[in-house]
C-alpha positions in Angstrom: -20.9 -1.7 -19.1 -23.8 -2.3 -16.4 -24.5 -5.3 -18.2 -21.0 -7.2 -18.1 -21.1 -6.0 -14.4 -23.8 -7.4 -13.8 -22.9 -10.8 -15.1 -19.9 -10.6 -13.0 -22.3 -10.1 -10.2 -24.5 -12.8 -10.8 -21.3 -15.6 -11.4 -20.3 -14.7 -8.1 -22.8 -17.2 -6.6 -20.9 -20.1 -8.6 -17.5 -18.9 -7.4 -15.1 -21.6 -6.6 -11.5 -21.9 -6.8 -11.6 -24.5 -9.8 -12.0 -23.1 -13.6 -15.1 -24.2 -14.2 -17.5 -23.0 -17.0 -18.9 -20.3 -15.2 -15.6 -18.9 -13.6 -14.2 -19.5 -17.0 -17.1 -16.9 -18.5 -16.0 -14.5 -15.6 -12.8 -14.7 -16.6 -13.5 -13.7 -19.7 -15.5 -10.2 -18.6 -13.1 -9.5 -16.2 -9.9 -9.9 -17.8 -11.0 -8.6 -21.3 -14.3 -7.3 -21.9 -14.8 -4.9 -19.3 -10.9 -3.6 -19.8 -11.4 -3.2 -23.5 -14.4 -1.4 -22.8 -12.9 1.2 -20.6 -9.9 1.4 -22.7 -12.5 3.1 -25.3 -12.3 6.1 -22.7 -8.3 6.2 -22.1 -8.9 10.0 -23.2 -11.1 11.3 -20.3 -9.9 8.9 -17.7 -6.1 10.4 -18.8 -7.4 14.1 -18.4 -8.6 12.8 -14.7 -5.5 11.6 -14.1 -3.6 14.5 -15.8 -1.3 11.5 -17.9 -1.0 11.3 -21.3 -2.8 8.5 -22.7 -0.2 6.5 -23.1 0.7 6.6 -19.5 -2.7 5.1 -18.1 -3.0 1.4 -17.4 -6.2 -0.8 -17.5 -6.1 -4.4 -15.9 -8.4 -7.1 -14.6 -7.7 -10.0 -13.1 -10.0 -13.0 -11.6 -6.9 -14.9 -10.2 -3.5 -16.4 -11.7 -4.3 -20.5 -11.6 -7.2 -20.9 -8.9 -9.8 -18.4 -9.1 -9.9 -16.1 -6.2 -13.0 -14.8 -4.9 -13.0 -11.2 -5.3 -12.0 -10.5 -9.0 -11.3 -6.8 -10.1 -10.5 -4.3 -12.6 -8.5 -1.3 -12.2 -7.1 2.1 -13.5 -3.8 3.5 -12.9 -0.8 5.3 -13.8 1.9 3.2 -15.1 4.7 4.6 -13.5 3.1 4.9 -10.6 1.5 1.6 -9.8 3.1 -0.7 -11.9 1.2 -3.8 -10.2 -1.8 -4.2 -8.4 0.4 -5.2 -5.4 2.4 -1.1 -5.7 1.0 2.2 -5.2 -2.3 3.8 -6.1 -4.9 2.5 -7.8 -8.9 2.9 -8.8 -10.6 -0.2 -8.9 -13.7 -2.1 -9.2 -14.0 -5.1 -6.6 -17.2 -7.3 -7.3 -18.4 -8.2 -3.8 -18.2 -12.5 -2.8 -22.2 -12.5 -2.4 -23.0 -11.1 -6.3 -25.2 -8.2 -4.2 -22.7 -5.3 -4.8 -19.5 -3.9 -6.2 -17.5 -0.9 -5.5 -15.7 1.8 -7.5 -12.9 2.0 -4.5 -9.6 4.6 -4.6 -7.3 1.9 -3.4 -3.7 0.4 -2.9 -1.0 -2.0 -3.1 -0.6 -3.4 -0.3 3.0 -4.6 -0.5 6.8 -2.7 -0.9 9.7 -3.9 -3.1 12.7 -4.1 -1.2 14.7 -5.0 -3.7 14.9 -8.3 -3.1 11.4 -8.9 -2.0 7.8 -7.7 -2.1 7.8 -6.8 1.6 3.7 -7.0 3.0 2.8 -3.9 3.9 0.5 -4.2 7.8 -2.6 -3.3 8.1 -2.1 -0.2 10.3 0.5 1.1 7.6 -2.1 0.8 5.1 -4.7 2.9 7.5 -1.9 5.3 8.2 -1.5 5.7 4.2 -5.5 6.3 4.0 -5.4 9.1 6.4 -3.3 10.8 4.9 -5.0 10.7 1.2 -8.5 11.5 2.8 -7.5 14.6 4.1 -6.7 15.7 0.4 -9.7 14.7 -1.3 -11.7 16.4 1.0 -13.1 19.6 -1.2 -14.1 17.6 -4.1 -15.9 14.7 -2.0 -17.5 16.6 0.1 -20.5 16.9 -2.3 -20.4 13.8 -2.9 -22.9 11.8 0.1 -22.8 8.5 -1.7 -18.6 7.8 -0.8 -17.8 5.0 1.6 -15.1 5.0 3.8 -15.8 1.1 4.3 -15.8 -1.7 2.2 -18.4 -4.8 3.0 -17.2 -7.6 -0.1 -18.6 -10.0 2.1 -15.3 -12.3 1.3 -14.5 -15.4 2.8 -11.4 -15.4 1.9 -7.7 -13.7 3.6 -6.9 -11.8 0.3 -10.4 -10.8 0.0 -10.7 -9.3 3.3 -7.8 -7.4 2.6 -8.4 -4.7 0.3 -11.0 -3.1 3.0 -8.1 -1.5 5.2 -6.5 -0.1 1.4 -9.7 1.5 0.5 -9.5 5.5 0.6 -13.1 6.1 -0.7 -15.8 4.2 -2.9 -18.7 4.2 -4.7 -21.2 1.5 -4.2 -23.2 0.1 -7.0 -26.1 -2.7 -5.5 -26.8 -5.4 -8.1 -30.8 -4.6 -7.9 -29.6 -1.0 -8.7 -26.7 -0.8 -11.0 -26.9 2.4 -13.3 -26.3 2.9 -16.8 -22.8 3.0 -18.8 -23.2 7.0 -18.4 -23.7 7.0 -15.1 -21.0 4.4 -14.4 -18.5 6.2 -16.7 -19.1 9.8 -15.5 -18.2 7.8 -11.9 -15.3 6.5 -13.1 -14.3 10.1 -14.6 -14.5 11.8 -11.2 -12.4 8.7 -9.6 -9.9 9.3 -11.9 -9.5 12.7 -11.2 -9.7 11.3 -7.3 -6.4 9.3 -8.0 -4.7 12.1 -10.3 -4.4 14.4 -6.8 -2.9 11.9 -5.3 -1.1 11.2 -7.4 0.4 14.8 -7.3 0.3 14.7 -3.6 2.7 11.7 -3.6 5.0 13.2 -5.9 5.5 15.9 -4.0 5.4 14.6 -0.5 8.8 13.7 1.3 7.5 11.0 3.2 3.6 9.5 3.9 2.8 8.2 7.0 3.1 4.3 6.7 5.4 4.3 4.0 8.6 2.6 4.9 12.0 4.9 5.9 13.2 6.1 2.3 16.8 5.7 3.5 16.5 2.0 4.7 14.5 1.7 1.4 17.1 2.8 -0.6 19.6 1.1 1.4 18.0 -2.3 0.9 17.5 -1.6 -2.8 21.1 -0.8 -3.5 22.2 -3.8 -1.5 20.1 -6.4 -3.7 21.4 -4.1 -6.9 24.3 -4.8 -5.6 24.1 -8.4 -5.4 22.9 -9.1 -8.7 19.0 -9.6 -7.7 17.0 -8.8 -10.6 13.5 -6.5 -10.4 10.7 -8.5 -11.8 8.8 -5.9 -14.1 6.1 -5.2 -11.7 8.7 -3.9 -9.6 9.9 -1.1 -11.4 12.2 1.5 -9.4 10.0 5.2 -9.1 11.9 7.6 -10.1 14.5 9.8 -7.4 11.9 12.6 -5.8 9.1 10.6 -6.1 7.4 9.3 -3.1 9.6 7.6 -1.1 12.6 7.8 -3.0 15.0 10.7 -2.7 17.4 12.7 -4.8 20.8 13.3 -4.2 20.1 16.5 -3.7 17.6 16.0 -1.2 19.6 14.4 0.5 21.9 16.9 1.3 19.3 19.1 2.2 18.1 16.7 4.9 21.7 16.3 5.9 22.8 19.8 6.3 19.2 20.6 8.0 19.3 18.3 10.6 23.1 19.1 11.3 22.4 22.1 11.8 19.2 22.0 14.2 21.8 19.7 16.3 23.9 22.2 16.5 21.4 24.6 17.4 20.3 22.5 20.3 23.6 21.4 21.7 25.3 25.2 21.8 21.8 26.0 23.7 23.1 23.5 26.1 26.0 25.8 26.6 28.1 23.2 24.5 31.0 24.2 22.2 29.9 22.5 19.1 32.7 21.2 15.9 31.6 19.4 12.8 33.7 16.7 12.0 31.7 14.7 9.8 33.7 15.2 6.3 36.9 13.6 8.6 35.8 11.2 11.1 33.1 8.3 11.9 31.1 10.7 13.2 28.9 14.3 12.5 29.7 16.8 15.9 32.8 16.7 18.4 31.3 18.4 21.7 33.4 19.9 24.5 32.2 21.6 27.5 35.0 22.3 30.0 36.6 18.7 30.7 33.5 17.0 28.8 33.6 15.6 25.6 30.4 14.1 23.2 30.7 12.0 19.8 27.3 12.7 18.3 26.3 11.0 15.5 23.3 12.6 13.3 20.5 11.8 11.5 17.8 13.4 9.3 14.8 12.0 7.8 10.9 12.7 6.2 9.6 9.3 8.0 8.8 8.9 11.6 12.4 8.2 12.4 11.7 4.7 13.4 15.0 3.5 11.3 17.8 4.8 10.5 20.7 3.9 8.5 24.4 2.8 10.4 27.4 2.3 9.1 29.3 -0.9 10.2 32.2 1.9 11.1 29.7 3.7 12.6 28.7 1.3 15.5 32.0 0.1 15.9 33.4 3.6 17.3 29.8 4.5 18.7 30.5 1.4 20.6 34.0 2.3 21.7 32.8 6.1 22.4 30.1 5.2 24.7 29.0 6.8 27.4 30.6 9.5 26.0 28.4 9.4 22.6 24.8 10.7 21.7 22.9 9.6 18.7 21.0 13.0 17.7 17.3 11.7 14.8 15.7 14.6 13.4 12.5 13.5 12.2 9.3 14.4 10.8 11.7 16.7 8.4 9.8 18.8 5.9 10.8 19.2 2.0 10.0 21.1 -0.6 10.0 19.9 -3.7 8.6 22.9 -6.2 11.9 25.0 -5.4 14.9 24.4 -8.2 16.6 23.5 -5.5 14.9 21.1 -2.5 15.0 23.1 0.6 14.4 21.3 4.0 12.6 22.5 7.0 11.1 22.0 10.6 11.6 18.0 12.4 11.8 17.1 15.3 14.7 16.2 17.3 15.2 13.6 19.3 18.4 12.8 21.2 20.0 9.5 22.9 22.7 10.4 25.2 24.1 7.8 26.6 23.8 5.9 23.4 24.0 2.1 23.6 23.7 0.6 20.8 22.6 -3.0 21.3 22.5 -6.0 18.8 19.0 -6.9 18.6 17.8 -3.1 17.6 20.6 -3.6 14.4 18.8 -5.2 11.1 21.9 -6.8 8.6 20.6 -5.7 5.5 23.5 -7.4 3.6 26.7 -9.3 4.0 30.7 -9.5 2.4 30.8 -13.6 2.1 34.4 -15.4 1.6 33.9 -17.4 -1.5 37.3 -19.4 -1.4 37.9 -18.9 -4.5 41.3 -18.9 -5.8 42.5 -20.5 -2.1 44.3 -23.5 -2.5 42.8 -26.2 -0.4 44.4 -29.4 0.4 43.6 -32.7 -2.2 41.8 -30.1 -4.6 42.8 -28.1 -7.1 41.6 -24.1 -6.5 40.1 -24.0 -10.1 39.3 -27.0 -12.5 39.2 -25.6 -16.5 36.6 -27.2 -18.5 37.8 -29.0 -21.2 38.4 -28.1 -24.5 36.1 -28.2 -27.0 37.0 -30.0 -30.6 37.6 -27.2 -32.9 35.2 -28.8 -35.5 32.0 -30.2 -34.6 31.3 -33.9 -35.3 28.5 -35.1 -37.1 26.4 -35.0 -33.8 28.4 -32.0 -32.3 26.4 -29.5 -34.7 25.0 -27.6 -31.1 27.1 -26.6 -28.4 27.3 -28.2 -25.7 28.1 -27.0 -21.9 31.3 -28.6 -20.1 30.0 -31.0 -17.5 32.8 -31.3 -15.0 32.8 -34.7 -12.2 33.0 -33.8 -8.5 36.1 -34.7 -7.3 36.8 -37.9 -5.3 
């Protein structure tokens, strides 16, 4: 293992883009030699994790078509980063200048919308790392020889970019790499690095950087929707994973933040009715002539977005000033309960609420096809025509119905 590593190392000198003979032999380590060697220890990496076997990943990769400068090999859940571009991930990332690589506790640094893999920025990513740290802290605090920093000494945009991802890492200096044991019993205690994590994220209603579940799911269900296929990288996580929420989660969230508005508004000396199974909106206020149309919402994230209803805005719009739009954020859930049971947020209320165009995002749209509407000088539908019902001697294939443009 030290020695394929350092091969890798000393190739990195030779890098280039183009597939030449030496890129072509580090290719060759790092997309299959070095992964079937770790494969060979599935078992104790799985135990780290706390996967069955069958549910850890090992991948390397030197670049699709040009060769990029930093190649890498990683471990990682399957479900749970199903690409090197999603979730959590340990990897090895062999430094541009040959002198080092690093056993890193890293990340993906992009989101699939749906439609999209969305870039995740760079303070997201940092946002994401403080809040893994924290976690790790009891079993890395023996443990003097973790970096919080990364120096790959890339040239390169997409090699730079895996130092802001980086959670914690081993260094390993080409003059000084240690033996398979060493290396292995390294790669043991990663593992077990990324299985808390792991458990953590699972668990956790919301992480700091991660994008608002409900616009997430919002924009996923609007590209379901609309026919866009997931490529397989991009498998869905599961509801109550992460960033994705159950139904009944949901709920919770809803009820709980329904009710800390009501809490604050009858404080206010309001007389406070929920109308949100009948109308556009979640509380009808009334205090002597007075009236408020408050609508509410509830979320884990920062409460940067939230999700509107076209029907919403419209009588928002019609209500104002006499509206209020009431985000509880911050909202805590607990996910180890039979049934989820939310807690604490923080509220924060807009009263007069304006709701201007340039703070709404369209996340999909209802488009009049024409079809079946007679326009003049055409016909609203052409048939194809029909096809002989036996094939001729060159007719053995079928063949699709070409129809001419009209003129």
């Amino acid at each position: 293992m030290d020695d394929l590593m350092g091969k890798v190392l000393d190739l990195q000198t030779s890098w280039t883009a183009s597939n030449t003979k030496e890129m072509q032999e580090r290719g060759a380590i790092v997309r299959r030699k070095l992964p079937s060697l770790l494969r060979e220890h599935t078992v104790q990496l799985a135990a780290g994790l706390d996967l069955d076997p069958m549910e850890v990943g090992v991948q390397g990769s030197d670049g699709t078509g040009l060769k990029t400068e930093i190649p890498w090999v990683r471990v990682f859940g399957r479900d749970q980063s199903p690409s090197a571009t999603t979730g959590w991930y340990v990897v090895y990332l062999f430094s541009g200048s040959g002198e080092r690589v690093y056993l890193s506790l890293n990340q993906g640094t992009t989101v699939w919308t749906g439609g999209v893999f969305k870039p995740r920025k760079a303070e997201d990513l940092r946002a994401r790392v403080g809040w893994a740290r924290p976690l790790l802290e009891s079993a890395t605090s023996a443990r003097p020889d973790l970096h919080t920093s990364l120096e790959l000494d890339a040239r390169t945009p997409l090699g730079r970019g895996y130092g802001p991802g980086n959670v914690v890492a081993i260094e390993y200096e080409r003059a000084a790499l240690p033996e398979q044991e060493t290396l292995l019993e390294d790669l043991v205690f990663m593992a077990g690095l990324l299985g808390t994590v792991y458990e953590a994220e699972r668990l956790a209603p919301h992480i700091p950087g991660d994008p608002t579940p409900e616009v997430l799911e919002a924009e996923q269900s609007a590209a379901r929707t609309a026919g866009r296929r997931a490529p397989k990288s991009a498998r869905p996580r599961k509801a109550g994973q992460g960033y994705l929420l159950t139904a009944g989660e949901r709920k919770a969230i809803e009820r709980h933040s329904v009710q800390m508005a009501t809490n604050h508004f009858e404080a206010q000396g309001w007389v406070v009715k929920d109308v949100g199974d009948r109308e556009s909106f979640d509380l009808l206020l009334n205090k002597g002539e007075r009236q408020l149309h408050v609508e509410v919402k509830g979320t884990t994230s920062a409460g940067r977005e939230v999700i509107l209803t076209r029907s919403e805005v419209e009588k928002q719009r019609k209500y104002h000033p006499n509206n209020a739009l009431v985000v509880v954020h911050s909202i805590g859930l607990d996910r180890t309960s039979p049934e989820p049971v939310a807690s604490g947020g923080v509220l924060h209320c807009t009263s007069p609420w304006v709701i201007e165009a340039e703070d709404l995002k369209v996340i999909s749209y209802a488009y009049r096809t024409g079809v079946n509407t007679p326009v003049q000088g055409l016909a609203s539908s052409v048939e194809p025509p029909a096809q002989p019902a036996v094939p001729g001697p060159r007719e053995g294939v079928a063949r699709r119905a070409e129809v001419a443009p009209p003129t």
